[in-house]
LUMTOR-896351 format. One record per residue (C-alpha): z, y, x. Coordinates in steps of 0.1 Angstrom, whole numbers, plus 5000, padded with zeros to 4 digits. Each point is the difference from the previous one (the first is absolute). Layout:
ZYX
...
END
This chain:
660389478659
498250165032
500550335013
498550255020
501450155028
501050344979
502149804980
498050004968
499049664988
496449925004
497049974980
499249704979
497149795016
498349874968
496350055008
497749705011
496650025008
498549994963
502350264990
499050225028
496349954990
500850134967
501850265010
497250125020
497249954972
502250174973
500750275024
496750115005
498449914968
502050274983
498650294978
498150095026
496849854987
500850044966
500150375007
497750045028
496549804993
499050364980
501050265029
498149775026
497050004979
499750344996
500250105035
497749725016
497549884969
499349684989
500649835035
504049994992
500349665016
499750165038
502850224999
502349734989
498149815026
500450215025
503950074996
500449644998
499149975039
501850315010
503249864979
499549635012
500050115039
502850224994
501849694988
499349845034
502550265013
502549974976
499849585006
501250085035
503050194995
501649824970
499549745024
502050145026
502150214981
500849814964
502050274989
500350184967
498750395008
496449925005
497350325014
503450195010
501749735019
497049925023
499250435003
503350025011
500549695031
496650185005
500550285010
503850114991
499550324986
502450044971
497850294983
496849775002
502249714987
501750204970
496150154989
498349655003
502749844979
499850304976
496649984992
500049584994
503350064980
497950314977
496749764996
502649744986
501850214978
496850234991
498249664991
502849834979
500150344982
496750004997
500349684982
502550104975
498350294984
496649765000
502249804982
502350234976
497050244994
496449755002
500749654990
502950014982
498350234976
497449744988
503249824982
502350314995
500950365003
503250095017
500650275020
499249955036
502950205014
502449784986
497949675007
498850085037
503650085016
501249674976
497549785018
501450095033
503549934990
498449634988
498349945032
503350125019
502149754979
497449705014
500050135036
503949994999
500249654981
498649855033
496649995020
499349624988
500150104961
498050325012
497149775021
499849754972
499550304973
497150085025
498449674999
499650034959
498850355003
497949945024
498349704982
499750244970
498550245020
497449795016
499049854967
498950424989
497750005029
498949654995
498950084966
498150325016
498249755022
499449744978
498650254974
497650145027
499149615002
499349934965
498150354999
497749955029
499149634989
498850154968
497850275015
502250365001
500950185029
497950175024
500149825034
498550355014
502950204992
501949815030
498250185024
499850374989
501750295018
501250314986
497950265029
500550254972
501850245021
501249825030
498349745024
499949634995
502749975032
502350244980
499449854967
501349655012
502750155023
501550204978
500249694972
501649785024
502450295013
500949954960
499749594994
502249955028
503050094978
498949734981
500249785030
503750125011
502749754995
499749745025
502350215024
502950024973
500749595004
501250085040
503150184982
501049654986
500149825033
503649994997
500049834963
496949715010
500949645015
498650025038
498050294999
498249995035
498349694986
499150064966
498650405002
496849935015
498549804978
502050074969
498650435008
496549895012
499349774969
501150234976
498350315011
496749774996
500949934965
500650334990
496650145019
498149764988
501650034963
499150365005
496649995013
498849774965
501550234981
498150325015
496349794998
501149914963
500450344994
497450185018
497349714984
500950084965
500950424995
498450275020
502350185027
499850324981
501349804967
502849875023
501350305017
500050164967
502149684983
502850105030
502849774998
498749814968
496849915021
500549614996
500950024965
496550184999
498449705018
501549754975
498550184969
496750025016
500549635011
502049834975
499750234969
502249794981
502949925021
503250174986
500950335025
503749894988
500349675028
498250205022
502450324996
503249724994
498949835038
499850375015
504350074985
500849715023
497350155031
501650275000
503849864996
499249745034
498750295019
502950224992
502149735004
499049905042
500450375010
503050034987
501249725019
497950125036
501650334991
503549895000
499849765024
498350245025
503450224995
501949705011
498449945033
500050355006
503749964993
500649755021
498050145033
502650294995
496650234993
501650144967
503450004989
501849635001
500949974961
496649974995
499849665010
502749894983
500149644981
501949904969
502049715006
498849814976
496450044989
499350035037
498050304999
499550365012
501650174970
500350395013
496650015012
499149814965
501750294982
498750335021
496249875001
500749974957
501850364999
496950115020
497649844979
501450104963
500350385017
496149955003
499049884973
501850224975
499250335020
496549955022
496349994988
499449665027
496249974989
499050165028
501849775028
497849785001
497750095026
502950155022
502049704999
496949815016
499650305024
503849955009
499849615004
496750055018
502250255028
503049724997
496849715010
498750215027
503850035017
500749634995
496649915014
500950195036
503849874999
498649625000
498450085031
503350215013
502149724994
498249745020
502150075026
503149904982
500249645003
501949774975
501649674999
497649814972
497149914997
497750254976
496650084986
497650255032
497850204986
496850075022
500350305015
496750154988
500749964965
503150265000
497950195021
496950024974
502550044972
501650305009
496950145011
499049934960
503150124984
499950365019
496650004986
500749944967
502750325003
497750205016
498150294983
496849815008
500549704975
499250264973
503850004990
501150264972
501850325016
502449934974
501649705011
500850195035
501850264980
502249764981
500749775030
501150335017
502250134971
501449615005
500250045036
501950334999
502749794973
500449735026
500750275031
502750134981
501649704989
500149885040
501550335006
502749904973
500349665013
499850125034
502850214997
502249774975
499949685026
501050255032
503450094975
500149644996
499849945038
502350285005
502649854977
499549625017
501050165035
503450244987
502349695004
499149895032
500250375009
503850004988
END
């Protein structure tokens, strides 16, 4: 059995390059368009399709960056590994991992209460403050049992998934053939009270969270089969699935209900579009495929989550028993544990509708850092052979990203104040960790001392 240099044994490698590519589709076609086809309608109109458009390109140049440093740097840890060889400040380090790890954990959470409080209550009614913290004991149980029965899981769910938005499409299909929709609809702004540039920049400042998700697979580069080879195309491909997926599914819409109709449908926008499109199909599979949407989606941040905790572990950025690995099942089971405490804490005490748009604001801060490190670290040179991103690409990305976070992009003052509130819980916590690994040090060196 290998080992790493701490001592602890390492990671399983079970991922090939069709697992990869699922684990990228499932981990962006999440409940984020489930939830999130309504909102974008009702702040850019009937011409929804742009803003998932438009974040596609600002995601899919972003993942040029990330391509370069998993290929240098094919190390569990992700955003915060390649912040810190960076630029080595340990505050910076500690608040870019923080945010990542709370876009995780704030998703997966997310997921539950979707699932104990929305879908689950099409079949049965049970309380959701016993179901919600019992589903993230259930996804902690598979992310223990091993990262292979946890990647396989994902390539069910994910096909169940994809077969919800499939039907979407293919209803919009079989509608348009037979003369609905209202092809005009695809071009209409909402210039009710804001410009047309505002309108769409403020949509895709919120479809980008549907987007989010490609950059969790670089915190499984320990657990895939030659990683350097297999990320490029395995990341590339999927995020052109899941755009493309994405983009059908916002025309279907925006052909057959009316923005307004849409933003006022809110998360049950698409089940809206079925009953205008396919009055007879059962809400039931529709609400059954969006239980296991919701489970895949919780299920891959938990795993980002916990694995990011390892790598941090292990680059001795937080305290070393977070990276610790059970002999046996071969994986991080401390950090598996904290990210689940964390997560059951949230869902039982925090009203997480709102997070939404500040996780993307977060991720979108997280982008624009990783997008200047690529170019940092060009002058750290590296044994192997790996994927170059042109430099303007990184260039134009972060440029796009501090947009998107800017007060310009028409971006809700609310989301700043919560990201703040966030912020101001991770500065404390580095103060706490701060402080905790100096003892450690301090305790390392008495010994010696002697």
């Amino acid at each position: 059995m290998a080992e790493l240099s701490t001592g602890e044994p390492a990671l399983k490698r079970v991922m090939g390059p069709k697992l990869l590519l699922f684990f990228v589709v499932g981990d962006i076609i999440g409940t984020g368009v489930y939830a999130l086809t309504g909102q974008v309608a009702g702040r850019v109109g009937g011409a929804l399709w742009l803003p998932f458009l438009l974040a596609f390109v600002v995601a899919f140049m972003t993942a040029f960056s990330y391509l370069e440093l998993v290929g240098k740097y094919p190390r569990a840890a992700g955003a915060a590994l390649y912040t810190n060889r960076a630029f080595r400040i340990p505050f910076l380090t500690f608040m870019v991992a923080f945010a990542v790890m709370c876009s995780g954990i704030t998703s997966a959470s997310s997921a539950a209460i979707a699932f104990s409080d929305t879908y689950l209550r099409e079949f049965v009614d049970l309380p959701g403050w016993l179901i919600a913290p019992l589903f993230i004991v259930g996804l902690a149980a598979i992310n223990f049992r091993g990262v292979s029965e946890s990647v396989k899981a994902n390539v069910v769910l994910t096909c169940i998934e994809l077969s919800g938005l499939l039907i979407i499409i293919g209803v919009g299909v079989w509608a348009v053939l037979h003369g609905s929709g209202d092809p005009g609809r695809l071009v209409e702004l909402d210039t009710a009270d804001q410009t047309g540039l505002v309108a769409i920049t403020s949509a895709t400042s919120l479809a980008f969270f549907a987007m989010v998700g490609f950059e969790d697979s670089v915190n499984m580069a320990e657990e895939c089969r030659d990683p350097v080879r297999i990320f490029p195309k395995a990341m590339l491909w999927g995020m052109v699935v899941a755009a493309t997926i994405y983009v059908l599914v916002s025309l279907t819409s925006s052909l057959l209900v009316p923005a307004d109709e849409l933003s006022a449908a809110k998360s049950d926008a698409l089940l809206k579009v079925l009953d205008v499109g396919a009055p007879g199909f059962p809400r039931e599979v529709f609400s059954a495929i969006g239980l296991f949407a919701v489970i895949n989606s919780a299920l891959i941040n938990m795993l980002m989550a916990s694995r990011l905790l390892y790598g941090m572990g292990n680059e001795r950025i937080i305290p070393k028993v977070l990276s610790k690995v059970h002999p046996l099942r071969r994986t991080p089971w401390v950090s598996i544990v904290f990210t689940s405490v964390i997560a059951i804490v949230l869902v039982s005490t925090v009203d997480i509708s709102v997070l939404g748009g500040t996780t993307a604001l977060l991720l979108l801060v997280v982008f624009a850092i990783v997008n200047v490190a690529v170019l940092v670290l060009r002058r750290e040179k590296v044994d192997q052979p790996h994927f170059r991103a042109p430099t303007v690409i990184p260039v134009l990305a972060a440029i796009f990203c501090l947009y998107l976070v800017s007060p310009l992009s028409g971006r809700p003052a609310r989301d700043y104040g919560i990201a703040a509130i966030l912020l101001a819980v991770g500065v404390v916590l580095w103060l706490v960790n701060h402080l905790a690994m100096r003892a450690a040090r301090t305790r390392d060196r008495e010994p010696t001392a002697r």
